[in-house]
TORTOR-533172 format. One record per atom (N, C-alpha, C): atom name; x, y, z. Coordinates in nm, 3 decimals, m for minus. Layout:
# TORTOR-533172
 atom      c1      c2      c3
   CA       X       Y       Z
...
END
This chain:
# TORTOR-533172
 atom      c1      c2      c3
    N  14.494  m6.451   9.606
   CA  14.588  m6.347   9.644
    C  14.512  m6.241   9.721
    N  14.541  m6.207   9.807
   CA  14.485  m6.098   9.941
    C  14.507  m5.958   9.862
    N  14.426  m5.834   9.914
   CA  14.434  m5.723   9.889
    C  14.574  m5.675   9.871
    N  14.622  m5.675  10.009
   CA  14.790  m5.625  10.044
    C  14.866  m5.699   9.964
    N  14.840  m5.825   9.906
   CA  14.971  m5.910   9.873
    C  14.973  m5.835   9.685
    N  14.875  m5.764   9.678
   CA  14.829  m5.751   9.512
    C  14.894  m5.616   9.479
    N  14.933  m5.557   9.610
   CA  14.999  m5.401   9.597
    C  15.142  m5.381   9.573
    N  15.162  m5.552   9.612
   CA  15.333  m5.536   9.573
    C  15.371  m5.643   9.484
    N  15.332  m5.682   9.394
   CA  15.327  m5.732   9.289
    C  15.383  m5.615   9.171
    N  15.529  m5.629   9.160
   CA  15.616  m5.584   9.089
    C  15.591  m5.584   8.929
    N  15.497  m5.690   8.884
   CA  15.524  m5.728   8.726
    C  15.447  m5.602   8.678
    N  15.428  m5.520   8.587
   CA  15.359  m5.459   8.533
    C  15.321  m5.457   8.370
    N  15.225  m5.444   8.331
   CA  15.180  m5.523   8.194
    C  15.155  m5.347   8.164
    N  15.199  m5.297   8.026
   CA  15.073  m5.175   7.956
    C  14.988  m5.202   7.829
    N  14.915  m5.135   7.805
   CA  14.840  m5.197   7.718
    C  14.933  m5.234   7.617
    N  14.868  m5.351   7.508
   CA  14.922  m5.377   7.417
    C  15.057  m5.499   7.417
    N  15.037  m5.540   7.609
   CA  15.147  m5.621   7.599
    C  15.306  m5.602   7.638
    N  15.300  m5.474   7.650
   CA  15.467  m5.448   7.645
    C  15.454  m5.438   7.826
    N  15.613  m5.428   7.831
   CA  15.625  m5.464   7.975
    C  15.689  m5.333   7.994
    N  15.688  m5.303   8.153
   CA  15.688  m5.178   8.177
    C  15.821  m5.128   8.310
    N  15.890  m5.030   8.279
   CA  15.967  m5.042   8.433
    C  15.965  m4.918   8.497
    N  15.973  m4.867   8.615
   CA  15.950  m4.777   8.714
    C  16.060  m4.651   8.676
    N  16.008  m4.537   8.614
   CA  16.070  m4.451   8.599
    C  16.226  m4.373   8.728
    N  16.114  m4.381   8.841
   CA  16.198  m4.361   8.980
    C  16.277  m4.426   9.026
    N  16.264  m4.533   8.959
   CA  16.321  m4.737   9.024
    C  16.284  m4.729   9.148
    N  16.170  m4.719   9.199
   CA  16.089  m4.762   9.288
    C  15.952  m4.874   9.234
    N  16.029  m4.987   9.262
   CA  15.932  m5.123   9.181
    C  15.788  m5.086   9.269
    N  15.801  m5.038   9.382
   CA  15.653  m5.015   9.452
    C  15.528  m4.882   9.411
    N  15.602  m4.834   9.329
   CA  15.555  m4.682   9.246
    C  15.520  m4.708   9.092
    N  15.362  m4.777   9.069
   CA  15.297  m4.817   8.977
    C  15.230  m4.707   8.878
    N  15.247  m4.585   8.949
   CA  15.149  m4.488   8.919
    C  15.167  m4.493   8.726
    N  15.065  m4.472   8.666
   CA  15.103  m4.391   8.521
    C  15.202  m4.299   8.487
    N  15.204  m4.229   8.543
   CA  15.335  m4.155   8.482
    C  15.425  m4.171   8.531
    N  15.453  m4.292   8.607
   CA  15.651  m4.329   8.659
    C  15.663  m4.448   8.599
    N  15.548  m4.517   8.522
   CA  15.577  m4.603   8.397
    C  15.620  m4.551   8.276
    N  15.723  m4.647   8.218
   CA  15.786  m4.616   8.065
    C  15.795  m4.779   8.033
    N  15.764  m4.778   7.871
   CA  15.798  m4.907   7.846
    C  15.940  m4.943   7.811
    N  15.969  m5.102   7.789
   CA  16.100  m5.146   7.789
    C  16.085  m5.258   7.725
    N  16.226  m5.316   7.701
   CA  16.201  m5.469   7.622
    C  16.235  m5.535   7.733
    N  16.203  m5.527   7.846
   CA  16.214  m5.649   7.873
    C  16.361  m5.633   7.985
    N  16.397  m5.736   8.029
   CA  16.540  m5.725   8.156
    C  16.637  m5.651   8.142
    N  16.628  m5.658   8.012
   CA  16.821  m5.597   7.931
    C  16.766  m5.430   8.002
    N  16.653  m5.353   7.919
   CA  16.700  m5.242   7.965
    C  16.664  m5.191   8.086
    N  16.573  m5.322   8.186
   CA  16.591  m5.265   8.316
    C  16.693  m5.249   8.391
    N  16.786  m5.364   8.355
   CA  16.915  m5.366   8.381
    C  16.988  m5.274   8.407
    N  16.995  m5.255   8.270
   CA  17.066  m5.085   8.278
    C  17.041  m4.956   8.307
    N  16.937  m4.958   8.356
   CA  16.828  m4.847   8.455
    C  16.867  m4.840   8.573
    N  16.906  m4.978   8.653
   CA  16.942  m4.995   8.756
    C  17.037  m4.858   8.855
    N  16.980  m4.803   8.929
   CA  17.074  m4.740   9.022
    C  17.184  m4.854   9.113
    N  17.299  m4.743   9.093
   CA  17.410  m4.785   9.162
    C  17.417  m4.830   9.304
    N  17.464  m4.906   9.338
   CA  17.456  m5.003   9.489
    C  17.606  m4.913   9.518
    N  17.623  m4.881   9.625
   CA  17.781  m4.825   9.646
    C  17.846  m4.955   9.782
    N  18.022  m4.934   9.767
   CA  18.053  m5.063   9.882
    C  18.170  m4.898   9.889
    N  18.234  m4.893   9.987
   CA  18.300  m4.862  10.067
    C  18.420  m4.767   9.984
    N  18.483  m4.910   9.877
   CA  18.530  m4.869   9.798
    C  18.533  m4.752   9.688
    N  18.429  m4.793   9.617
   CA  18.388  m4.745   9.479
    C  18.329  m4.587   9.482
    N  18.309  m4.529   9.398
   CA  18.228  m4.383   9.388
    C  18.123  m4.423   9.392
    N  18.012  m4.337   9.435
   CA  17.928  m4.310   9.430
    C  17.810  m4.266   9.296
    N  17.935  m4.248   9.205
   CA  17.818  m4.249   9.079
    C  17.853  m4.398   8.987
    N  17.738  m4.441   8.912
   CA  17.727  m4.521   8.842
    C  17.856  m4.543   8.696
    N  17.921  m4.653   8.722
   CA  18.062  m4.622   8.582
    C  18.172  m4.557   8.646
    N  18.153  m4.519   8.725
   CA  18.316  m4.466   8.781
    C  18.353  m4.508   8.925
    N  18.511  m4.573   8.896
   CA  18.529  m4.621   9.032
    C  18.694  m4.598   9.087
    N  18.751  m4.582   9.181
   CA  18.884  m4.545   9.225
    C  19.003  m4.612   9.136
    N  19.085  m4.583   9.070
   CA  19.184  m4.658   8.984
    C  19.302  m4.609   9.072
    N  19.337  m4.762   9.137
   CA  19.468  m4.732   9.270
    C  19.568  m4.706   9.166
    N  19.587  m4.758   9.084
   CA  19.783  m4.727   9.044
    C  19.798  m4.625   9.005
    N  19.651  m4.551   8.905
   CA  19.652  m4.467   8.873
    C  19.639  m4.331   8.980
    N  19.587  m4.370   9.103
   CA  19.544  m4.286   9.188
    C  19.476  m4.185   9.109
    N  19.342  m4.223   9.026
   CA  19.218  m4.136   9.007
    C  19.142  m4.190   8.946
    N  19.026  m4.129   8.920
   CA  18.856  m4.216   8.909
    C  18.890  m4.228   8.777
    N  18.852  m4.374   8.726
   CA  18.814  m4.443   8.627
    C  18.699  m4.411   8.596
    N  18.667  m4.383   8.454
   CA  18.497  m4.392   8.425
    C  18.472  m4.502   8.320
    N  18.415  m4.628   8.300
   CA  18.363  m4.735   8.227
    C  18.196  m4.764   8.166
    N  18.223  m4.827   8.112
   CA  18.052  m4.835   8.072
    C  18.025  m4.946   8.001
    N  17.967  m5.020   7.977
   CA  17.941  m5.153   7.943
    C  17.845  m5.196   7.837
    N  17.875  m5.256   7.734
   CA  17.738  m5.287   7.607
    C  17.769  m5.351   7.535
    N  17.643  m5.465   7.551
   CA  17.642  m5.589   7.505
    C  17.716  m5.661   7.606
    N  17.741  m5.641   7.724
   CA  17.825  m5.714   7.821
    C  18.005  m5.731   7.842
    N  18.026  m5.628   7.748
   CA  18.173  m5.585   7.737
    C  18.211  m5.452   7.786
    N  18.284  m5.462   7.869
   CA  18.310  m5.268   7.935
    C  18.381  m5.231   7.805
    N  18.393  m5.076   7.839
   CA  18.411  m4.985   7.749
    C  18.508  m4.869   7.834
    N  18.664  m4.899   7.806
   CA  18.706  m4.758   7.908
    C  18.706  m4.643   7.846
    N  18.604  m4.538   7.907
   CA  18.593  m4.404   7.931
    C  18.749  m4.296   7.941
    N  18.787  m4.348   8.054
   CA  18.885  m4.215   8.078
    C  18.985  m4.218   8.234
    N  19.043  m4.168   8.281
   CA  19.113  m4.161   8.391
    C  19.069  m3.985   8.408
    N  19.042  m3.955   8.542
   CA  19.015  m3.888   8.582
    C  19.039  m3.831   8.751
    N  19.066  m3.681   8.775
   CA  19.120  m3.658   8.834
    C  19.003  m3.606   8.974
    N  18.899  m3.543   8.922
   CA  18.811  m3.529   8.985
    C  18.713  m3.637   8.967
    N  18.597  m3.704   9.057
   CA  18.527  m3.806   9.059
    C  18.385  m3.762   8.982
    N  18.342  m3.613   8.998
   CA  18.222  m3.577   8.929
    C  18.267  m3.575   8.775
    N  18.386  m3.527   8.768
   CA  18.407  m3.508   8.594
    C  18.450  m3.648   8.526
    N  18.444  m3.754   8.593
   CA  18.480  m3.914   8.540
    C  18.315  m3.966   8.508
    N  18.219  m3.900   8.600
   CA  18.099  m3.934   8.617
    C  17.971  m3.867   8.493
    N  18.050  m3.693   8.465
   CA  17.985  m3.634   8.336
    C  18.067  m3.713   8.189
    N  18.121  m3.773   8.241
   CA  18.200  m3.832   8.138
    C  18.110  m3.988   8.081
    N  18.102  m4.031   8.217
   CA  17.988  m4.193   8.159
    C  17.854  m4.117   8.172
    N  17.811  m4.027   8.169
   CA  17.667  m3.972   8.165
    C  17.681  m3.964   7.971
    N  17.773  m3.888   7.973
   CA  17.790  m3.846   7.782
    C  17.814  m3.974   7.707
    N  17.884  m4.049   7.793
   CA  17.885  m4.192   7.682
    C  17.731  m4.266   7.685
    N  17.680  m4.258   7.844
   CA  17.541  m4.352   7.813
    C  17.442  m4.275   7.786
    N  17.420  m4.179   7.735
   CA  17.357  m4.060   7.643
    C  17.356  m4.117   7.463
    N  17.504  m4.126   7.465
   CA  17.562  m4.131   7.334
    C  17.513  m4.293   7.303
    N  17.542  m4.361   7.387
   CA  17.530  m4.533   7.317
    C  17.357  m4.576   7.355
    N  17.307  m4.541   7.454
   CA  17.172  m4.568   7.450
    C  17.053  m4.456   7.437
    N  17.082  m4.324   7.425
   CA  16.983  m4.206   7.424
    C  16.916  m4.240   7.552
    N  16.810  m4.184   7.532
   CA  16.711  m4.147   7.708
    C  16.685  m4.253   7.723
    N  16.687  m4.396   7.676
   CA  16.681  m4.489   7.799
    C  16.703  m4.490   7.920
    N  16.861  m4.429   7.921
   CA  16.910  m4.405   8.035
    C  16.904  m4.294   8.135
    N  16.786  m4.174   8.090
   CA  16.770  m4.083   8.136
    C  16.630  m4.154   8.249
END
């Protein structure tokens, strides 16, 4: 493996074995202190920043509810959503899945 090819090598080990994920979610940002440990996929998973499409809001868990005409906020665990709320403003659907993924996972999700 070449110098350059060794810098982007995503896996990260900390001592003792445990596996590690990018505080910033920048997989290229190895430094010590933007590491935290994890078990493993599940809670990188849910670390994951939001991908946005055209449609949807912009924050993570809340997305346009047409019939309702206002932001839905959801949240998901163990692989089952969880409805939050109907909401009229899009930031207050969004402090809304911040308090639930506070509440169901603590600072993982911080």
């Amino acid at each position: 493996m070449s110098e350059t090819s060794a810098e982007y090598d995503q896996s990260v080990q900390l001592p003792g074995s445990e596996i590690a994920s990018e505080a910033n979610h920048n997989g290229l940002d190895n430094r010590r202190h933007n590491l935290r440990p994890t078990d493993g996929q599940s809670q990188n998973l849910m670390n994951m920043t939001k991908t946005t499409s055209p449609t949807s809001s912009k924050y993570k868990g809340v997305c346009w509810h047409k019939a309702a005409k206002k932001w839905m906020a959801s949240i998901k665990l163990h692989g089952k959503p969880i409805y939050i709320g109907l909401f009229v403003q899009e930031r207050n659907a969004a402090e809304a899945y911040n308090k639930s993924a506070q509440h169901l996972f603590g600072l993982r999700m911080i």
